[in-house]
GUBA-429913 format. One line per 5 residues: number of its first residue (from 1); their letters; for each residue x, y, z of C-alpha. Coordinates in steps of 0.25 Angstrom, whole numbers, padded with zeros to 4 digits. Last residue first. Layout:
N
NUM	a	X/Y/Z | ...
//
This chain:
510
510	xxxxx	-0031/-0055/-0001 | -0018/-0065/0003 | -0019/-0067/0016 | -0035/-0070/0018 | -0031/-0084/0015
505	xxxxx	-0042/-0094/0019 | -0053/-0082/0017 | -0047/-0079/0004 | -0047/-0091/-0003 | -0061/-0093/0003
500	xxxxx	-0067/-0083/-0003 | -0060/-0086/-0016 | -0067/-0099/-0015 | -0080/-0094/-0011 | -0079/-0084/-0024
495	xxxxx	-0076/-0096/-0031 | -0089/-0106/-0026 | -0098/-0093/-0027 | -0095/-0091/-0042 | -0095/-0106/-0045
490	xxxxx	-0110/-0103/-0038 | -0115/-0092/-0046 | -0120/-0082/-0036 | -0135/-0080/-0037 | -0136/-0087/-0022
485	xxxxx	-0125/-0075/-0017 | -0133/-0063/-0021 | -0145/-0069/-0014 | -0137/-0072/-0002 | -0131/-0056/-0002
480	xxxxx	-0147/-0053/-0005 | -0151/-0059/0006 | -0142/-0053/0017 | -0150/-0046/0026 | -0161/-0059/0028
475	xxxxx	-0149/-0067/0035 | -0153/-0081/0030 | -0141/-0084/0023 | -0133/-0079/0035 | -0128/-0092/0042
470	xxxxx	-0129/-0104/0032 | -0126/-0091/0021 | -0112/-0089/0029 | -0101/-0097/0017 | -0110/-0091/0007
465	xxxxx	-0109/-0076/0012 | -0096/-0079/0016 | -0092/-0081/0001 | -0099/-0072/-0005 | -0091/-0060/0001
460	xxxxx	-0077/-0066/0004 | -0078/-0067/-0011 | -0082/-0052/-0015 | -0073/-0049/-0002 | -0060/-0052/-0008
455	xxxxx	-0062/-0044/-0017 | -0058/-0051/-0032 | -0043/-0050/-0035 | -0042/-0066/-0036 | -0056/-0065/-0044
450	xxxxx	-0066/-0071/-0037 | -0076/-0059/-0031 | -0071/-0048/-0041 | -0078/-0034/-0040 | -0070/-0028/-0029
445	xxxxx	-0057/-0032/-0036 | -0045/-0034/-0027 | -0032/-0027/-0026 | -0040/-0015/-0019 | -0038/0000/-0026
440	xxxxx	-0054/0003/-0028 | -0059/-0006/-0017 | -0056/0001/-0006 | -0063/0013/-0011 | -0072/0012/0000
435	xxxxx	-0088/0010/0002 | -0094/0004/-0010 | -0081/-0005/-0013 | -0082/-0010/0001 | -0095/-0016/-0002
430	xxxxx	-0092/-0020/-0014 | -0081/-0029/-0008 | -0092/-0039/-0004 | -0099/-0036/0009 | -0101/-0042/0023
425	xxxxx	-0109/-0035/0034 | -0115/-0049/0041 | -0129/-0048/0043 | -0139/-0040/0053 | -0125/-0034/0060
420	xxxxx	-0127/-0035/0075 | -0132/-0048/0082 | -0131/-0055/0067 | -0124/-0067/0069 | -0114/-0061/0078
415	xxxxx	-0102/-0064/0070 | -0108/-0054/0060 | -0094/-0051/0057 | -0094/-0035/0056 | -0106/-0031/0064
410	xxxxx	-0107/-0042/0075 | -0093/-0048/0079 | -0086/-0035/0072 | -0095/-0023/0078 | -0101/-0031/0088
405	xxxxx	-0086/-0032/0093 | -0080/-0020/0091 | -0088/-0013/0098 | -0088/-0018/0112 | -0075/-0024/0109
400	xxxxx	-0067/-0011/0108 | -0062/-0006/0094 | -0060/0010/0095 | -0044/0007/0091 | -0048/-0001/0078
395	xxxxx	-0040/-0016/0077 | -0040/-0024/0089 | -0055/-0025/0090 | -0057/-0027/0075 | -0044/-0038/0074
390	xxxxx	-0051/-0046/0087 | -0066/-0046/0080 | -0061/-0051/0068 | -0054/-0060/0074 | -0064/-0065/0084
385	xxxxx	-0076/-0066/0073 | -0067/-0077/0064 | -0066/-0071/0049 | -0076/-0076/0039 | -0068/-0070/0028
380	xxxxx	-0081/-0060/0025 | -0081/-0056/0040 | -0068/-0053/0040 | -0070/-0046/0026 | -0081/-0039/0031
375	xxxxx	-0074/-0034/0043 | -0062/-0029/0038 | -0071/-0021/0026 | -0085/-0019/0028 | -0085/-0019/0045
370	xxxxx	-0074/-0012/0049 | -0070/-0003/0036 | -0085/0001/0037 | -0084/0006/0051 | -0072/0014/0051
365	xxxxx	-0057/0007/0051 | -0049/0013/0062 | -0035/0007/0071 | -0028/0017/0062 | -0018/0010/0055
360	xxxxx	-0023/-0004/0058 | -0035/0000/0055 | -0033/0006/0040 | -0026/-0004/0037 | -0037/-0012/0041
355	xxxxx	-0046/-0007/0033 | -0036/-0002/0021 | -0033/-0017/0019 | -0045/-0021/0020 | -0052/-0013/0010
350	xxxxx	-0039/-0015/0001 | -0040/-0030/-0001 | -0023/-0032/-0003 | -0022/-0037/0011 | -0012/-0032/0022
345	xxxxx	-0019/-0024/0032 | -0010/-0030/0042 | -0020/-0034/0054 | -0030/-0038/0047 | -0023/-0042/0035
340	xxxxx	-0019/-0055/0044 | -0035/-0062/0040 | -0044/-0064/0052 | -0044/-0080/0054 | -0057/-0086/0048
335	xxxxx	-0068/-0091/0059 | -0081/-0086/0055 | -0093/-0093/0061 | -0103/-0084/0056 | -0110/-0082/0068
330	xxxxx	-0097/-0080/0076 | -0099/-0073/0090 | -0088/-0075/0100 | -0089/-0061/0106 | -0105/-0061/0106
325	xxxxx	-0106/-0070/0116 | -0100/-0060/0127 | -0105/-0050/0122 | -0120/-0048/0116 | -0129/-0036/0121
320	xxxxx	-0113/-0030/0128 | -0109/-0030/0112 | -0124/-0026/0105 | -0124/-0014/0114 | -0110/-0007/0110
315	xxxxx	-0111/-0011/0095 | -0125/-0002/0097 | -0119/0009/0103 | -0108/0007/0093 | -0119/0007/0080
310	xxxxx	-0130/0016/0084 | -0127/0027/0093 | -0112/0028/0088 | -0112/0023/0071 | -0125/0028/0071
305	xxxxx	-0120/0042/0075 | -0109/0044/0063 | -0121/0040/0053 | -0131/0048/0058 | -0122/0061/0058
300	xxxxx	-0118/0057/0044 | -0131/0057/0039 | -0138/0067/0045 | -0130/0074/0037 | -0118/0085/0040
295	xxxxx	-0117/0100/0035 | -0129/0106/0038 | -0129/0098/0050 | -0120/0106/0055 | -0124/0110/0070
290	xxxxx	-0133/0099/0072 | -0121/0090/0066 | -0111/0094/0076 | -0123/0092/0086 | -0123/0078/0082
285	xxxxx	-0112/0075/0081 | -0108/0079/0095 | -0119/0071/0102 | -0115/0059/0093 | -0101/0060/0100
280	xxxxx	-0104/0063/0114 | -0115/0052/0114 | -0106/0043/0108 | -0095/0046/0120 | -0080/0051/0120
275	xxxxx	-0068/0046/0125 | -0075/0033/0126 | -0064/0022/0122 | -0074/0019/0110 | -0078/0034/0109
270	xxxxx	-0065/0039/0108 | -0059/0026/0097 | -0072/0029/0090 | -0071/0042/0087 | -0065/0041/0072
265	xxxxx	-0075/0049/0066 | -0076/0044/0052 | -0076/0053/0042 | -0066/0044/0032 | -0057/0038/0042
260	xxxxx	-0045/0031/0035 | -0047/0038/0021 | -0038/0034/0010 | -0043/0020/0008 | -0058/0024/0009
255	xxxxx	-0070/0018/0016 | -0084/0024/0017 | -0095/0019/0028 | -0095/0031/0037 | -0095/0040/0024
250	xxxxx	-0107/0046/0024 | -0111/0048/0038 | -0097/0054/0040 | -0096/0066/0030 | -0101/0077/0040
245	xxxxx	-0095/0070/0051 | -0081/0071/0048 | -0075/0086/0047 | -0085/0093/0059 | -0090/0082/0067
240	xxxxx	-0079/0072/0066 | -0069/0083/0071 | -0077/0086/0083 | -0077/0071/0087 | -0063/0070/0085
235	xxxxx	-0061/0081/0093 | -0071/0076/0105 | -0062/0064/0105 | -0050/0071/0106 | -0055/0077/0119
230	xxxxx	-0061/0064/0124 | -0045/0059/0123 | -0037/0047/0116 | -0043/0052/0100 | -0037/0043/0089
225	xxxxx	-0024/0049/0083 | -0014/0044/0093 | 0000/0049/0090 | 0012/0043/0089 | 0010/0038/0075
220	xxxxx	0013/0023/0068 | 0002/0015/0074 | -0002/0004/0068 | -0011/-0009/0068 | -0011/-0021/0079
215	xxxxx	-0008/-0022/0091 | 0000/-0032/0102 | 0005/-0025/0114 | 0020/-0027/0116 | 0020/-0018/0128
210	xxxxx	0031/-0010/0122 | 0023/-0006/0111 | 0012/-0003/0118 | 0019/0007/0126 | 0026/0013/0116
205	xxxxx	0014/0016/0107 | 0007/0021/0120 | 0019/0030/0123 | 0018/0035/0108 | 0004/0040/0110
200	xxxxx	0002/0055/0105 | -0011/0058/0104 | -0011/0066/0090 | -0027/0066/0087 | -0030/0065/0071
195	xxxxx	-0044/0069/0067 | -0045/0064/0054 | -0041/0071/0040 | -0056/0076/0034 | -0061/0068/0023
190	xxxxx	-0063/0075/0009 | -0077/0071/0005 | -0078/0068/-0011 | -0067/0057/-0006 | -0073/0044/-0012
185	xxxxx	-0080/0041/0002 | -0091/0029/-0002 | -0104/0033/0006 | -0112/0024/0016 | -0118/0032/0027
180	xxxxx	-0129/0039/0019 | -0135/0025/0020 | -0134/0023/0033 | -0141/0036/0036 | -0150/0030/0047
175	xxxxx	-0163/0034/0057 | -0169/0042/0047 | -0176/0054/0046 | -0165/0066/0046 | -0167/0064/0062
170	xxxxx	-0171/0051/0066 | -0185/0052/0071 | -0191/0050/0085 | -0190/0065/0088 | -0179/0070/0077
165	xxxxx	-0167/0059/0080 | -0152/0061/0077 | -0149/0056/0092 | -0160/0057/0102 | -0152/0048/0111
160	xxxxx	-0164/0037/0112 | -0169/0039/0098 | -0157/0038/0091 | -0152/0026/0102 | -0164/0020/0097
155	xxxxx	-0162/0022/0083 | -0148/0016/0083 | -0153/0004/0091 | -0164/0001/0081 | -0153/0003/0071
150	xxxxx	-0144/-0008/0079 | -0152/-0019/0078 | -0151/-0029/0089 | -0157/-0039/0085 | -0165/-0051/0091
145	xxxxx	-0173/-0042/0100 | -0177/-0045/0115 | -0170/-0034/0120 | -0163/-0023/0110 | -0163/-0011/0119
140	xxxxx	-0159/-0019/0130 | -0147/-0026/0123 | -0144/-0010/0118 | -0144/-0004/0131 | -0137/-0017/0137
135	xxxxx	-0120/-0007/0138 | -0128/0005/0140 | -0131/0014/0128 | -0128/0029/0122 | -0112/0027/0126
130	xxxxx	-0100/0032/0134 | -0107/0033/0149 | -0095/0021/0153 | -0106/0016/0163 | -0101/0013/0176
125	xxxxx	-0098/0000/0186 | -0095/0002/0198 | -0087/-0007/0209 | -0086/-0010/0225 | -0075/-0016/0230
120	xxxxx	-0072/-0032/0231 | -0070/-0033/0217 | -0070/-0047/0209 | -0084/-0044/0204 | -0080/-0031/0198
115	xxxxx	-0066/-0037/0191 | -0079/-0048/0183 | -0086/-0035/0178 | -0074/-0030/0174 | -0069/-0040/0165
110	xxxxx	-0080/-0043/0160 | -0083/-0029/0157 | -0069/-0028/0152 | -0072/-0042/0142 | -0086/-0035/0138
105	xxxxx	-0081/-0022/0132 | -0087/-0010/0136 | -0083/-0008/0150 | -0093/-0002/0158 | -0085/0009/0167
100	xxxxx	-0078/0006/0179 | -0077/0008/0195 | -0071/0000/0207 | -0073/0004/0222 | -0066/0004/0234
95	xxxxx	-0052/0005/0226 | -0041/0005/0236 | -0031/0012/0226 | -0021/0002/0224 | -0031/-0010/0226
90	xxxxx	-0040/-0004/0217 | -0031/-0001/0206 | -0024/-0015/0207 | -0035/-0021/0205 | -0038/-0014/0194
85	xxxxx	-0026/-0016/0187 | -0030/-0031/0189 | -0045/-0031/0183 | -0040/-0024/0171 | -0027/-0032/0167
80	xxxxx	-0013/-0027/0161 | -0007/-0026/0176 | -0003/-0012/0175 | 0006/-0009/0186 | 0017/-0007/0180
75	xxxxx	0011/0001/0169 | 0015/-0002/0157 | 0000/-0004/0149 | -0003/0012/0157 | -0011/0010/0170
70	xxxxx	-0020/0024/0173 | -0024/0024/0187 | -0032/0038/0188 | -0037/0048/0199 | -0046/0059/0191
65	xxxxx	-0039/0073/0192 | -0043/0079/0178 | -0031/0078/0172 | -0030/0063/0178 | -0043/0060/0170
60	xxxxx	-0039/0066/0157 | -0024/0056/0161 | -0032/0046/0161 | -0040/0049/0148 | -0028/0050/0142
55	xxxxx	-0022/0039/0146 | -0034/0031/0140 | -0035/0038/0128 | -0021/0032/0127 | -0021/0019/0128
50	xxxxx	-0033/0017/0120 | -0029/0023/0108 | -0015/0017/0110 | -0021/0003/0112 | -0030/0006/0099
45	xxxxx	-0019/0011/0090 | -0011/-0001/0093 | -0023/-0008/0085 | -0027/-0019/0096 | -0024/-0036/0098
40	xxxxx	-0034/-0039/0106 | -0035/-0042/0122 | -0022/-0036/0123 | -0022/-0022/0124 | -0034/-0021/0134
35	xxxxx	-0029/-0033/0145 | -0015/-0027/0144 | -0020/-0014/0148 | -0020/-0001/0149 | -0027/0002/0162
30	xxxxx	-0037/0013/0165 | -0042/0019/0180 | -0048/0029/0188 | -0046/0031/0203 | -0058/0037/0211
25	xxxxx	-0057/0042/0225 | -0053/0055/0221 | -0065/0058/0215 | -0067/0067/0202 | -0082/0070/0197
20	xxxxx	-0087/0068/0183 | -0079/0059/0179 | -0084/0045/0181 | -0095/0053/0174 | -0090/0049/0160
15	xxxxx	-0086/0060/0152 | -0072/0058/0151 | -0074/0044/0144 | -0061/0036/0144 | -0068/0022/0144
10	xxxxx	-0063/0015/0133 | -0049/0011/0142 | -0056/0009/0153 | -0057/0016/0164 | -0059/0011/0178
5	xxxxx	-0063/0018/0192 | -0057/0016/0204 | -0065/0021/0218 | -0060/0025/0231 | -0073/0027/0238
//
């Protein structure tokens, strides 16, 4: 039966059984596209990441003698649009059957889902055999509670994979090394140089270029130093297990001007786009820790596998447990515009500007840079949900809806109400102070909360908090912050609400 087989763009798993056996009556195929470069306004670094992993991954399979249709963005024939370069395909080859993968964001599944209905041949469905869980595992797992707590999914997912675990116990005797995880980096650990892959990727460059694609960020090299093959990808991996991990645990949360990756792994682009799986990566470390764990804590082998078994399988759950709704959610019912230092950099509050700088050089910001620095001040400036979550999924080259979007709607924003994150995570500059040197060459004082060289934060701060307590003053975690607030003198409140507000209606100028 003459078969075509779809692959998407974040679908480029070798290892997947599709594989396994070569027939010739199968045709395989991926499409750049207009419908994927245009839907949002991405970080140049992203469309070239993607565009060439996937050529890669189609030439692999040609190697290997697997019958592919590849359409490049200036192919003639490239219509721009899924559903109608498929049409085309099938017709072409006399298609008897169409075959694809569970997409993982919702408008491609819809998309999908809707092209299948339409058909008049037969079609298959597959699982993309990339992650721990199934798209419901997690709605199952929690049915009939009112939240979906992410630790009692962690521990689970511990016990159900037999990860770090002694019997029923956690291993080292507890479930979480949070706290071992939240160290200040003032250089008494030299940092190894990052793994840097010279894919040389000008003829993407030109082509976008000359497709007049809109992007965002720079890219000033001809070389592409993010991994675009499995066999990069297990480099990477092997480098974070002998230079990186051994210091990760206790810095994942650090920031530092001088230092763009700290011990971060950078593997989320591969594992995003599937090059290389979870399981594979959590199986590695683990062995690499058995071997040396002389050397390397509990701590920092917990922490790196939290952020994967617990954290992105359960981002993955929560959005197919709440999507569509929970695209337009907005709780708080923020609707500032997103201020234009987003997308320069240029603002005299350093933590932002070397944030964002720092993604729009590299298309990267960790964690912590995410959620405390761009996303708290978002957040903090009552930002509409749609923006913020339009400049996140533009921005980093691993951004893709599924987890993007609980990350930024639920974690970051709490536009969800509390679905994900038990309260909003806002902080004052202090914060930021405790986990960076930011602070310590910033224009503003990180002390001063009125002063016109006071943090903006230390008014954003107090000021949301009163401008939200109809919604969250009853939100049991954050009594103390409303206790703290009620002893505030009330002139006090009244100015810092006013320089509050001076910088929410004229973010320009900070």
């Amino acid at each position: 039966m003459k078969t075509l087989r779809l692959i998407l763009g974040d679908q480029l798993n070798s290892k997947h059984s599709w594989y396994k056996t070569n027939d010739k009556n199968v045709v395989y195929c991926l499409f750049e596209m207009r419908q994927e470069t245009d839907y949002v306004t991405h970080h140049i670094q992203k469309i070239i990441g993607f565009f060439a992993a996937m050529r890669a991954f189609s030439n692999h399979l040609k190697e290997n003698n697997f019958k592919v249709d590849y359409y490049k963005l200036d192919d003639k024939k490239n219509t721009q649009d899924l559903v109608e370069n498929l049409k085309q395909l099938i017709k072409k080859h006399e298609i008897e059957k169409f075959e694809y993968q569970l997409p993982d964001e919702y408008r491609v599944d819809q998309q999908l889902s809707e092209f299948c209905k339409s058909l008049d041949i037969e079609s298959e469905v597959f699982s993309t055999e990339h992650f721990y869980t199934e798209r419901n595992d997690l709605k199952d797992f929690f049915k009939g509670k009112k939240q979906y707590l992410m630790e009692n999914f962690y521990r689970d997912m511990r016990k159900k994979h037999d990860i770090l675990m002694a019997g029923n116990q956690p291993e080292g005797g507890k479930w979480n090394y949070d706290k071992s995880n939240r160290n200040k980096w003032k250089g008494e650990h030299k940092i190894p140089s990052y793994k840097y892959f010279k894919n040389d990727v000008s003829d993407i460059v030109e082509l976008i270029k000359n497709s007049d694609i809109k992007t965002i960020g720079n890219f000033d090299t001809k070389t592409f130093s993010y991994p675009i093959t499995r066999a990069q990808a297990l480099d990477q991996l092997k480098y974070f297990c002998e230079e990186l991990l051994i210091h990760f645990g206790d810095y994942q949360d650090a920031m530092h001007t001088n230092e763009v990756y700290l011990f971060h792994s950078r593997l989320s682009f591969a594992m995003n786009i599937k090059l290389i799986s979870a399981k594979n990566i959590v199986d590695t470390v683990l062995n690499y820790w058995r071997k040396h764990g002389d050397n390397i804590d509990i701590s920092q082998v917990e922490g790196f596998i939290r952020q994967i078994i617990g954290w992105r399988e359960y981002m993955r759950g929560m959005y197919w447990a709440l999507m569509p709704d929970y695209k337009t959610e907005n709780h708080l019912e923020n609707t500032n515009k997103l201020p234009e230092f987003y997308w320069t950099g240029n603002t005299k509050m350093n933590c932002l500007k070397n944030a964002i700088t720092n993604s729009l050089d590299n298309g990267y910001a960790h964690h912590i840079q995410r959620l405390m620095v761009t996303g708290n001040f978002a957040l903090l400036a009552q930002i509409k949900p749609d923006e913020v979550d339009a400049w996140y999924l533009g921005i980093y080259v691993d951004a893709l809806e599924w987890v993007q979007l609980p990350n930024t709607r639920g974690m970051s924003q709490f536009a969800d109400g509390g679905k994900i994150a038990t309260k909003p995570y806002v902080s004052s500059g202090s914060y930021i102070n405790k986990m960076s040197n930011y602070c310590d060459n910033c224009y503003y004082d990180k002390k001063e909360k009125l002063d016109k060289k006071a943090c903006p934060f230390n008014s954003l701060y107090w000021n949301f908090l009163d401008d939200k307590r109809s919604i969250l003053g009853n939100n049991r975690r954050m009594g103390m912050m409303y206790s703290l607030l009620d002893k505030m003198d009330k002139d006090q409140l009244v100015n810092i609400k006013k320089r509050a507000q001076s910088i929410k209606v004229n973010p320009y100028n900070i």
